[in-house]
Backbone and ligand atoms as CSV (ligand in chain L), in Angstrom:
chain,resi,resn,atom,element,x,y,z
A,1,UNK,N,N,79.592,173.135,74.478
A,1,UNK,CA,C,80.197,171.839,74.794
A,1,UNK,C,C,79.116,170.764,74.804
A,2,UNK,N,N,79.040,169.445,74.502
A,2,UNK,CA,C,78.454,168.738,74.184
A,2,UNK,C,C,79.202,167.113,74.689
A,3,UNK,N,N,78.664,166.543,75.326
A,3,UNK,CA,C,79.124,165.452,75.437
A,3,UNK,C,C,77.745,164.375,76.421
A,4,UNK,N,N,78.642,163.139,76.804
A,4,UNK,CA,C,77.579,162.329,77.467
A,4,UNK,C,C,78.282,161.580,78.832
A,5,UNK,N,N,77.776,161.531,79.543
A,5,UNK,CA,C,78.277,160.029,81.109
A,5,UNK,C,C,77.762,159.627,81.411
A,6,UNK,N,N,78.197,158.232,81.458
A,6,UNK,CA,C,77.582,156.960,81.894
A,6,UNK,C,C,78.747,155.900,82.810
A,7,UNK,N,N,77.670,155.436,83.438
A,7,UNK,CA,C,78.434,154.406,84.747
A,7,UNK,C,C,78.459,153.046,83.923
A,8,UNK,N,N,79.522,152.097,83.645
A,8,UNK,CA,C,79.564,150.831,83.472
A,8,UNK,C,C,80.006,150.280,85.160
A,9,UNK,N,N,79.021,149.463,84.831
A,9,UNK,CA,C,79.229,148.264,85.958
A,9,UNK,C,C,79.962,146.927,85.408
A,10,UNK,N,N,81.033,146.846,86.933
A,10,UNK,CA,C,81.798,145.659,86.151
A,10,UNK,C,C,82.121,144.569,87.093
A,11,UNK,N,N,81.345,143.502,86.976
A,11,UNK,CA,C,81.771,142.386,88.018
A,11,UNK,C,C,82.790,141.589,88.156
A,12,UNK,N,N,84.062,141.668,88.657
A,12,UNK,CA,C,84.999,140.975,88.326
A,12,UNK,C,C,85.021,139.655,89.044
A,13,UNK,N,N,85.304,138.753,88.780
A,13,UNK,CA,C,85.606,136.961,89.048
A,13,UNK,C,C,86.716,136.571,89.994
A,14,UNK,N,N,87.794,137.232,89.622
A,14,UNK,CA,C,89.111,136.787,90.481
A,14,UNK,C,C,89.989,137.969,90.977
A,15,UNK,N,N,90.731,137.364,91.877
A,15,UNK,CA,C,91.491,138.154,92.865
A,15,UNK,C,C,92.140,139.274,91.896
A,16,UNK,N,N,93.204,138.924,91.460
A,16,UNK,CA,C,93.564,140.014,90.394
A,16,UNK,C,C,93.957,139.363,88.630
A,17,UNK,N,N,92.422,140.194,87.962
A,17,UNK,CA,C,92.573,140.243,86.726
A,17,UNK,C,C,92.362,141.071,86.007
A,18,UNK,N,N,92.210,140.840,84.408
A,18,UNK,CA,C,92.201,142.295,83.860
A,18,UNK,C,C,91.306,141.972,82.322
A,19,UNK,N,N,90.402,143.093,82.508
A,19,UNK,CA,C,88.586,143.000,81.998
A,19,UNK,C,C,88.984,143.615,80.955
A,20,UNK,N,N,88.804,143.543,79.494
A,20,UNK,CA,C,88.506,144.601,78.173
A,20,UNK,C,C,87.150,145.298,78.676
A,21,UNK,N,N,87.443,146.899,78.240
A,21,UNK,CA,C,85.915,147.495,78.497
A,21,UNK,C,C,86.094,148.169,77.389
A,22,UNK,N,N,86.980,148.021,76.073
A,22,UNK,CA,C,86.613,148.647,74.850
A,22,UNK,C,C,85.414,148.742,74.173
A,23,UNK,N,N,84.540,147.627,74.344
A,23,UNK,CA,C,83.470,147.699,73.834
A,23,UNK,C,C,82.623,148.171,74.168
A,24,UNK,N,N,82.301,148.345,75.893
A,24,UNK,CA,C,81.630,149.224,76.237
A,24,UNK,C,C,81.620,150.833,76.571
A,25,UNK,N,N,82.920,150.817,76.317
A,25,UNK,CA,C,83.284,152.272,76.191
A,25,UNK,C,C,83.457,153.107,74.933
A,26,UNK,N,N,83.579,151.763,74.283
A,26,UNK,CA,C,83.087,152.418,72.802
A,26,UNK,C,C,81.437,152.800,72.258
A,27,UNK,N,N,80.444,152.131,73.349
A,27,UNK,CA,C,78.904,152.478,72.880
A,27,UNK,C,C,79.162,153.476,73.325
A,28,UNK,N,N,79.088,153.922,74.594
A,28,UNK,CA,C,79.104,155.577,75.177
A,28,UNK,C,C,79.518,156.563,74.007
A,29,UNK,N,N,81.066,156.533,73.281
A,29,UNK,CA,C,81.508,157.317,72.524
A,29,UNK,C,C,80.792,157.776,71.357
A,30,UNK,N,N,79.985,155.996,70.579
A,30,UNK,CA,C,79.047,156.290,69.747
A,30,UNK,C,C,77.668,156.902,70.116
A,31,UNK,N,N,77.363,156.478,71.557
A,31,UNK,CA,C,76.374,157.516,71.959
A,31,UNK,C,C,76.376,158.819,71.569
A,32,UNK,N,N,77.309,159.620,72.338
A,32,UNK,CA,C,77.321,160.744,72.778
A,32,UNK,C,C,77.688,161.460,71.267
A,33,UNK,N,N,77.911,161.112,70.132
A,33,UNK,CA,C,78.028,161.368,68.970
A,33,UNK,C,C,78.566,162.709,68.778
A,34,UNK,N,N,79.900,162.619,69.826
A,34,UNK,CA,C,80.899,163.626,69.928
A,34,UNK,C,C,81.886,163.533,68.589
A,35,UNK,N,N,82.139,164.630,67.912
A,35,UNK,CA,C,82.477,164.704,66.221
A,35,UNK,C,C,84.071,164.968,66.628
A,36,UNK,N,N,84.708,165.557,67.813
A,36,UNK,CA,C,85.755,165.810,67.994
A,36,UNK,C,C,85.998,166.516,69.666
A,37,UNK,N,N,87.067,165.249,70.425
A,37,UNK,CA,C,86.647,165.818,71.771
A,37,UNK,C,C,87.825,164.702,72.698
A,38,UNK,N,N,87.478,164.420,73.709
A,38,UNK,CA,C,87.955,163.294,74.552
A,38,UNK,C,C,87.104,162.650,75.134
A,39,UNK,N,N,87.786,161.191,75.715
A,39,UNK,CA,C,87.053,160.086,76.689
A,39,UNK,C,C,87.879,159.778,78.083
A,40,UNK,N,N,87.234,160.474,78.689
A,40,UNK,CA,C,87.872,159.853,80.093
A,40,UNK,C,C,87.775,158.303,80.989
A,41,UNK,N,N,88.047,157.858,81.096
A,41,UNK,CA,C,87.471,156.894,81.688
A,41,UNK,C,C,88.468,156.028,83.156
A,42,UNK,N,N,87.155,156.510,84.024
A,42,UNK,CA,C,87.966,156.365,85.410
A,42,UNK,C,C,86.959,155.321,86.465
A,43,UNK,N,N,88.012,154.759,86.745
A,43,UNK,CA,C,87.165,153.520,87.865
A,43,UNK,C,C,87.629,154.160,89.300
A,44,UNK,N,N,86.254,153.882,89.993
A,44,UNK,CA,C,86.079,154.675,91.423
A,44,UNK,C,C,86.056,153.953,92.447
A,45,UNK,N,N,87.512,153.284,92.699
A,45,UNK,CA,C,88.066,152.583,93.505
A,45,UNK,C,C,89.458,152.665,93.797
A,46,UNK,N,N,89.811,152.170,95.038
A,46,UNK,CA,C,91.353,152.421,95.654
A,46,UNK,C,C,91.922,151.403,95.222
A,47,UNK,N,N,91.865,149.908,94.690
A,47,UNK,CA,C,91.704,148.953,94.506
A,47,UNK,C,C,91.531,148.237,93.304
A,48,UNK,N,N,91.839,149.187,92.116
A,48,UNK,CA,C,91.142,148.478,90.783
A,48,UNK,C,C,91.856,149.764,89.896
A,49,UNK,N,N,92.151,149.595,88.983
A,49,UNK,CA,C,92.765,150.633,87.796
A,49,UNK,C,C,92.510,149.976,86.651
A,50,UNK,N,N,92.954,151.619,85.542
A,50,UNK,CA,C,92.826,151.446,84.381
A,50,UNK,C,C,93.810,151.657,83.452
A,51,UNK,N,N,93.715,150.613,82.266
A,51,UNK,CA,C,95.047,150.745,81.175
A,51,UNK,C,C,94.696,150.640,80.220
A,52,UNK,N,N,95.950,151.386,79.158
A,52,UNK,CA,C,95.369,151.434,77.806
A,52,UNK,C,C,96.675,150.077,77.445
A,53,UNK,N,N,96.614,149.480,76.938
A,53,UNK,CA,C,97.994,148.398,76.268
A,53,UNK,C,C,97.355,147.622,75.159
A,54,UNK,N,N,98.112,146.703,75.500
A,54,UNK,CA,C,98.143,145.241,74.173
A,54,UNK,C,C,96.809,144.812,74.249
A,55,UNK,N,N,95.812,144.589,73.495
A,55,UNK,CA,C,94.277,144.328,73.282
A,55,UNK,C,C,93.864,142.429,72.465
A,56,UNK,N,N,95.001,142.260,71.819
A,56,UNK,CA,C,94.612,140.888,71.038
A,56,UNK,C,C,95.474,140.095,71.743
A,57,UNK,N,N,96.605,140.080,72.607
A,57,UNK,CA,C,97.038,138.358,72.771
A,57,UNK,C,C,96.401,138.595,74.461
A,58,UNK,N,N,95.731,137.867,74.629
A,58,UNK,CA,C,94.970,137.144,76.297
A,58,UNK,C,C,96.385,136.783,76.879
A,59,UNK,N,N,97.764,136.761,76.428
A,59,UNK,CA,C,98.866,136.046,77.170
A,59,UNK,C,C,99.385,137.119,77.659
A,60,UNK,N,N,98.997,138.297,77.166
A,60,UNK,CA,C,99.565,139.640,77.767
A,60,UNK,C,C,99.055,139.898,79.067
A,61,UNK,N,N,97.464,139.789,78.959
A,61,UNK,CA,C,97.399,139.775,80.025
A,61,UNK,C,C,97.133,139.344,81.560
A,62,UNK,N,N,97.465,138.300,81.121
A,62,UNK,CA,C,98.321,137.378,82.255
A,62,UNK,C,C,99.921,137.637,82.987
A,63,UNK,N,N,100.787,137.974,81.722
A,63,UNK,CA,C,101.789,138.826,81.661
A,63,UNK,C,C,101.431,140.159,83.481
A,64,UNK,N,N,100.503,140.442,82.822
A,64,UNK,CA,C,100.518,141.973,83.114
A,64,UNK,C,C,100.019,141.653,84.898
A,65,UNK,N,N,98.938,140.919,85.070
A,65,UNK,CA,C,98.734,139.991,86.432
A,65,UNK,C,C,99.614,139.833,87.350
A,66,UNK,N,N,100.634,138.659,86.911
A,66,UNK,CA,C,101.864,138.024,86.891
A,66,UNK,C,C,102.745,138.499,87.292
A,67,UNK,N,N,103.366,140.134,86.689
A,67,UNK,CA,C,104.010,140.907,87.034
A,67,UNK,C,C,104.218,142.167,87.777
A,68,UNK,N,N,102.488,142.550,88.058
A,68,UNK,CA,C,102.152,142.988,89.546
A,68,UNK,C,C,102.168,142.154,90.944
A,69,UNK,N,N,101.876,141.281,90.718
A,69,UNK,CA,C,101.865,140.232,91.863
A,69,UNK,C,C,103.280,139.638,92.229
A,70,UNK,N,N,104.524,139.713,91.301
A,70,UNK,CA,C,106.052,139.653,91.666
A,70,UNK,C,C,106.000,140.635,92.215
A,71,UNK,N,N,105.973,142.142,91.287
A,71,UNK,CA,C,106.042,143.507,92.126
A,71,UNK,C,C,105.823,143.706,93.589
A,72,UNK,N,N,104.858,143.505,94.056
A,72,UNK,CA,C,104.083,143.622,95.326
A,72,UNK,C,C,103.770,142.649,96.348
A,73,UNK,N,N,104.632,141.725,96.131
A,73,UNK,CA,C,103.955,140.467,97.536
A,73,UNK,C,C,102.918,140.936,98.489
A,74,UNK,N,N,101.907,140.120,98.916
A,74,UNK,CA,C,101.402,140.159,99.608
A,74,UNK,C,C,101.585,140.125,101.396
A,75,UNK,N,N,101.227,141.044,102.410
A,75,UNK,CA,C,101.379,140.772,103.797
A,75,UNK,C,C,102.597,141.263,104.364
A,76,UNK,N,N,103.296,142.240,103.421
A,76,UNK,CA,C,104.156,142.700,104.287
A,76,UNK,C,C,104.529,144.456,103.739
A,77,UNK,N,N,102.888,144.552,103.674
A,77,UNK,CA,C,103.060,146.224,103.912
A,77,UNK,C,C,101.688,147.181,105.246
A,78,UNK,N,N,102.534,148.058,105.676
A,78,UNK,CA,C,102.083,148.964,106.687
A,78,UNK,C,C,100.241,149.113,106.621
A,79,UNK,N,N,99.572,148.922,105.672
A,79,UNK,CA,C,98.293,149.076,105.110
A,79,UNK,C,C,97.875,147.641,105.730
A,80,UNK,N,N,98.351,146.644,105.805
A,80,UNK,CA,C,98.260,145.433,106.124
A,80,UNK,C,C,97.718,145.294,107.696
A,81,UNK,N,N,97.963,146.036,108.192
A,81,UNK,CA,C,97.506,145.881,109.614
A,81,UNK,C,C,96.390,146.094,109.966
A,82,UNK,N,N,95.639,147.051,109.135
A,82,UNK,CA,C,93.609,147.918,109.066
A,82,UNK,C,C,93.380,147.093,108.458
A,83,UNK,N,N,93.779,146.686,106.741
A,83,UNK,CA,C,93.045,146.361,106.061
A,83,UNK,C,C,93.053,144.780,105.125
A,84,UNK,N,N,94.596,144.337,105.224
A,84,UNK,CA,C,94.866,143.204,104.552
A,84,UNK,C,C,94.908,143.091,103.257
A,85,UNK,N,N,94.872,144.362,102.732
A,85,UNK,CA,C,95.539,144.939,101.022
A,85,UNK,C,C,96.254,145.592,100.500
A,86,UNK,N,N,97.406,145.676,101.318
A,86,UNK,CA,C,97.934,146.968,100.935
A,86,UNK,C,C,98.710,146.911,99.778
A,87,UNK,N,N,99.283,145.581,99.582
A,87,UNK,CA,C,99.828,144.830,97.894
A,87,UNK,C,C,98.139,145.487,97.059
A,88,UNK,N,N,97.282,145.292,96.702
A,88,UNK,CA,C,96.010,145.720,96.213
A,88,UNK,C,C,96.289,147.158,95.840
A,89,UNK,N,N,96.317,147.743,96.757
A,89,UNK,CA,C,96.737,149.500,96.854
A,89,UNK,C,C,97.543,150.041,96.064
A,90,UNK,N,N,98.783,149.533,96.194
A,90,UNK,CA,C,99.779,149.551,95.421
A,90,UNK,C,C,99.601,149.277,94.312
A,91,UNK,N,N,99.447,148.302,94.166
A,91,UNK,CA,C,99.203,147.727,92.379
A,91,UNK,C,C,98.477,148.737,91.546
A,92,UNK,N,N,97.216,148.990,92.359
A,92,UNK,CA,C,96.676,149.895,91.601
A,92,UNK,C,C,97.122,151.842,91.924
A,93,UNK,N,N,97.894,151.698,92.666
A,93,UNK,CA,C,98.091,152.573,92.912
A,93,UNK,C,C,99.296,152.683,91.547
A,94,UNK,N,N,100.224,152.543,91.423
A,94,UNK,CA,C,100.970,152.289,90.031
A,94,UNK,C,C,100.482,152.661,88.647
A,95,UNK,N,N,99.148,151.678,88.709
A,95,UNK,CA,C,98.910,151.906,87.380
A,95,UNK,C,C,97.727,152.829,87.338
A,96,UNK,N,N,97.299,153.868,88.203
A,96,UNK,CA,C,96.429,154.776,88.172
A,96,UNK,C,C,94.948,154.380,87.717
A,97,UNK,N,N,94.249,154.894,88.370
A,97,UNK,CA,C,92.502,155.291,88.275
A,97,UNK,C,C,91.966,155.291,86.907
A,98,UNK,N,N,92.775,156.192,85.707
A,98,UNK,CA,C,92.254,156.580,84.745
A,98,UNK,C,C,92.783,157.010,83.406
A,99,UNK,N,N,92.061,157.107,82.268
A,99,UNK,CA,C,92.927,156.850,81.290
A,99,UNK,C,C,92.060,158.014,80.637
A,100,UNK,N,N,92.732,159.115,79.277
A,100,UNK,CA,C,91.810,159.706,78.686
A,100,UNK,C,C,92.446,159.384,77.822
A,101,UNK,N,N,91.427,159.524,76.189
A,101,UNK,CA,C,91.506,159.097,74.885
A,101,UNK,C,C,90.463,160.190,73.947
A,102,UNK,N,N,91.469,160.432,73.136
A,102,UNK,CA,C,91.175,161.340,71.941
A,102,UNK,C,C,89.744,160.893,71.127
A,103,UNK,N,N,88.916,161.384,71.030
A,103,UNK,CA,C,87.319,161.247,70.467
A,103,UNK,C,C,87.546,161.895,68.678
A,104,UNK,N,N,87.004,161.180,68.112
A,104,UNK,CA,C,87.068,162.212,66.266
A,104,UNK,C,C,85.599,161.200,65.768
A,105,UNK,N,N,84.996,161.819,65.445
A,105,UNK,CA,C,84.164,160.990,64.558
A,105,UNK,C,C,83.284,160.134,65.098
A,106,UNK,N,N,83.005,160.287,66.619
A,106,UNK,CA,C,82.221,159.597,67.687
A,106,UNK,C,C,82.880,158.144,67.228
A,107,UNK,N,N,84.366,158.264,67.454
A,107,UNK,CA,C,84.865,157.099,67.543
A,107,UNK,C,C,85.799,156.750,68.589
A,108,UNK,N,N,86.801,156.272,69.435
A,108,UNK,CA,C,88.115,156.193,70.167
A,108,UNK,C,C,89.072,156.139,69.106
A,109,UNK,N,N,89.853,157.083,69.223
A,109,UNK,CA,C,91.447,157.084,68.340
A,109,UNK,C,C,92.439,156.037,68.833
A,110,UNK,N,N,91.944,154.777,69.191
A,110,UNK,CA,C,93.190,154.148,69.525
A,110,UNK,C,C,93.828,153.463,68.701
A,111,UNK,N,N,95.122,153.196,68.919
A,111,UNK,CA,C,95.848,152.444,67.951
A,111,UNK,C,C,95.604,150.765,67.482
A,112,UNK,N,N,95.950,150.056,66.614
A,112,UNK,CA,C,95.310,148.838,65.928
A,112,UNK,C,C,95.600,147.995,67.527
A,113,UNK,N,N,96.886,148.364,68.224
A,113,UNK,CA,C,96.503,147.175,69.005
A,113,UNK,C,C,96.364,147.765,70.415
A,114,UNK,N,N,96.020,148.258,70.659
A,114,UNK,CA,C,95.428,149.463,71.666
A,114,UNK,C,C,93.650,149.004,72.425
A,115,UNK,N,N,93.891,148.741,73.623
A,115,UNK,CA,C,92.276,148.517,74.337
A,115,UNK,C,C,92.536,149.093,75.805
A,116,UNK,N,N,91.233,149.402,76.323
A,116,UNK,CA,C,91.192,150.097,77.232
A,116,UNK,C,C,90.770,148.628,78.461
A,117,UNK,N,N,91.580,148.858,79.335
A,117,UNK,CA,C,91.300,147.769,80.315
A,117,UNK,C,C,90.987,148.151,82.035
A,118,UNK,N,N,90.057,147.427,82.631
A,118,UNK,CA,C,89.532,147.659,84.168
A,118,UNK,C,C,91.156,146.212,84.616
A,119,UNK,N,N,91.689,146.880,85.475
A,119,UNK,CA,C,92.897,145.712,86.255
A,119,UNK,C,C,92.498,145.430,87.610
A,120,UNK,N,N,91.486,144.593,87.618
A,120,UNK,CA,C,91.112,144.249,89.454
A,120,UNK,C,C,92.388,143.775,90.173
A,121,UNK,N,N,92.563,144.765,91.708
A,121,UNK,CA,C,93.625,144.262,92.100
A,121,UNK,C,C,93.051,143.581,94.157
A,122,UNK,N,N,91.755,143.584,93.989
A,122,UNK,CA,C,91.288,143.017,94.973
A,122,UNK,C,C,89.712,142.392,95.306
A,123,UNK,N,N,89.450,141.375,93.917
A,123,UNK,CA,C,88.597,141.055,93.698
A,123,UNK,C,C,88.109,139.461,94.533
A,124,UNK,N,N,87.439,138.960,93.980
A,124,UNK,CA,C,86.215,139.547,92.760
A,124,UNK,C,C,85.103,140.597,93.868
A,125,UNK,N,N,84.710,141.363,93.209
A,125,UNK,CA,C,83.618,142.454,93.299
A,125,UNK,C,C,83.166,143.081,92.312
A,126,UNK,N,N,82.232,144.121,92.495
A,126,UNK,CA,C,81.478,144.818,91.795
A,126,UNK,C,C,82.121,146.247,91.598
A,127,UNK,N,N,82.543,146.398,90.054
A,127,UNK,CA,C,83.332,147.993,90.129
A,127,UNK,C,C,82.638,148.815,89.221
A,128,UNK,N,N,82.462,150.344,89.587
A,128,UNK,CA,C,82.059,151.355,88.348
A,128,UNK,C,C,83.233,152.093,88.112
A,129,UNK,N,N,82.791,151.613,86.943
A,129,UNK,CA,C,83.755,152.918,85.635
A,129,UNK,C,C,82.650,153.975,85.296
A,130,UNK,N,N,83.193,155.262,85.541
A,130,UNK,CA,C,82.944,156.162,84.558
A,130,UNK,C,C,83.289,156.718,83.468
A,131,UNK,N,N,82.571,156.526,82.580
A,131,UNK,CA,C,82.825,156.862,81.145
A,131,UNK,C,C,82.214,158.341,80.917
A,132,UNK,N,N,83.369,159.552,80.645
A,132,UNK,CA,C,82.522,160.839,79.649
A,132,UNK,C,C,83.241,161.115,78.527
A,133,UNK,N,N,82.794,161.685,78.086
A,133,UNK,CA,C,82.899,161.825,76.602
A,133,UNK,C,C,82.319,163.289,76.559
A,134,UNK,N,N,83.655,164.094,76.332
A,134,UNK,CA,C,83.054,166.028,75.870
A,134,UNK,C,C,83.899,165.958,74.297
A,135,UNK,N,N,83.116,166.922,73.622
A,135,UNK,CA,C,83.703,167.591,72.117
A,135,UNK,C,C,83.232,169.236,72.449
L,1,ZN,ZN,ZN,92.633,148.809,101.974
């Protein structure tokens, strides 16, 4: 087995938005110059998730913002009383930690409009993704 991991660091700006990390998750893949395999890639927070979706219109994801934040109002869940996030929790609790993707050719198999995205749901802060990559 053969593969590589690496930590991206990711500083996010605002309360809840949503970061492209295709590009940096695509050096790792070309790193690790895995010929046929998978990419995991998981952010290590209660508070922040990852998605694979729509990659070229920026209106998507605003969309995608927009429609967690209807989902989940803020201040009127049980988590709210310790911590003052429990809308945060949720959100990312929904759209899960982590995403894996098919490796061929030390490339990502994703589709033309396909990107891998970090969704801050209680920012801005400092988040790691882990990226591995086995063949
Ligand atoms: Zn909390």
């Amino acid at each position: 087995m053969s593969g590589m991991q690496q930590t991206v660091r990711v500083r996010t700006r605002e309360r809840l938005e949503v970061i492209d990390l295709t590009p940096q998750v695509s050096e790792v893949v070309k790193a690790s110059a895995v010929e046929e395999g998978l990419c995991t890639v998981f952010v290590r927070h209660a508070t922040a998730a990852i998605v694979i979706n729509e990659n070229a219109d920026r209106g998507f994801r605003l969309d995608l913002v927009n429609a967690l934040a209807k989902l989940f109002p803020e201040g009127v869940w049980e988590h709210d009383r310790i911590d003052d996030n429990g809308a945060a929790h949720l959100k990312a609790a929904v759209l899960g930690p982590s995403e894996m993707i098919p490796v061929r050719g030390a490339r990502l198999l994703l589709g033309t409009w396909q990107g891998i995205a970090l969704v801050e749901c209680d920012g801005p802060r400092e988040r790691e993704v882990i990226v591995d990559v086995r063949g």
